[in-house]
DRENDO-1510 file (C-alpha; in Angstrom, 1 decimal, always signed):
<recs>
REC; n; res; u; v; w
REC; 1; UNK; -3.9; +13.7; -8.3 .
REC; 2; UNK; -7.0; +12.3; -7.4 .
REC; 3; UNK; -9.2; +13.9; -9.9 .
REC; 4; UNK; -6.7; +13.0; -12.5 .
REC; 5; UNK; -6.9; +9.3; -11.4 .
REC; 6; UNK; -11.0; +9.6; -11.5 .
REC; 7; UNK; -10.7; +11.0; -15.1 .
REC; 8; UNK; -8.8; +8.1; -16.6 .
REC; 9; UNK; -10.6; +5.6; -15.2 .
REC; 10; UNK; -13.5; +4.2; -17.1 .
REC; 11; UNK; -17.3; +3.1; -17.0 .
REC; 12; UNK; -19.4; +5.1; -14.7 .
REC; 13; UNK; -19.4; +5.8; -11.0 .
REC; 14; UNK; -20.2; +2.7; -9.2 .
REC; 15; UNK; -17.7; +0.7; -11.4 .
REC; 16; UNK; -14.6; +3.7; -11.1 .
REC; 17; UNK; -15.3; +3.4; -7.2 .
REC; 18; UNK; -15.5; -1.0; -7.9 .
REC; 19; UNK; -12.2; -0.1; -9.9 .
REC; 20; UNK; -10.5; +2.0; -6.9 .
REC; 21; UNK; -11.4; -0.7; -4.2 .
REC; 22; UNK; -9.8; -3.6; -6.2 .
REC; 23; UNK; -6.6; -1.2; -6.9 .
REC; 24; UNK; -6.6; -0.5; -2.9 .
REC; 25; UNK; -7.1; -3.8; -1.4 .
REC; 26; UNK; -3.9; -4.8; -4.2 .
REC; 27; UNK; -2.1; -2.5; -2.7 .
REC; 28; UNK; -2.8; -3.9; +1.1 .
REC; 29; UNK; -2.0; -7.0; +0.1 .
REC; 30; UNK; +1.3; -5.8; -1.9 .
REC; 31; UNK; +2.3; -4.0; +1.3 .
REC; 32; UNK; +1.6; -7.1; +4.3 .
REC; 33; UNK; +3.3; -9.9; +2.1 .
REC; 34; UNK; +6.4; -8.0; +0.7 .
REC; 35; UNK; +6.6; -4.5; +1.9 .
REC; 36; UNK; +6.3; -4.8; +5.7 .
REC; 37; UNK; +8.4; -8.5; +6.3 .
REC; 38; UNK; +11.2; -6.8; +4.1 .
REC; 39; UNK; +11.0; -3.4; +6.1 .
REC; 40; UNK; +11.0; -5.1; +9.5 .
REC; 41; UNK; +14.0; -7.6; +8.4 .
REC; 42; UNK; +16.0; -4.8; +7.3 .
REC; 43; UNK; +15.4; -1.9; +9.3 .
REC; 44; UNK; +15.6; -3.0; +12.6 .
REC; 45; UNK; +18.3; -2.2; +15.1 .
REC; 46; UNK; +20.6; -5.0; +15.7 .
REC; 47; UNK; +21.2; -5.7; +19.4 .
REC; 48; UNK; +21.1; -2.2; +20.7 .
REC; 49; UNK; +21.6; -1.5; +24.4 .
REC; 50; UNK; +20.8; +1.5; +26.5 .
REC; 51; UNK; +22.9; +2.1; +29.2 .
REC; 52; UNK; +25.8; -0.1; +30.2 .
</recs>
């Protein structure tokens, strides 16, 4: 999957790696404002109790 992602990509090395970077920090960003407040909203457990 990689190699295929190298391939399309287009210039020469040191801008396909500027290229990758940009894509990854997007990504981070994606994933801290929407992913990760969404997950933590919706998946937590609602006031469970062990024991009793």
């Amino acid at each position: 999957m990689y190699a295929a992602l190298w391939r399309i990509l287009p210039g020469p090395v040191w801008l396909r790696i500027l290229i990758l970077i940009v894509i990854a920090a997007v990504v981070i960003v994606a994933l801290v404002q929407w992913v990760f407040p969404w997950a933590a909203d919706t998946l937590l457990p609602q006031e469970s109790t062990v024991g009793g």
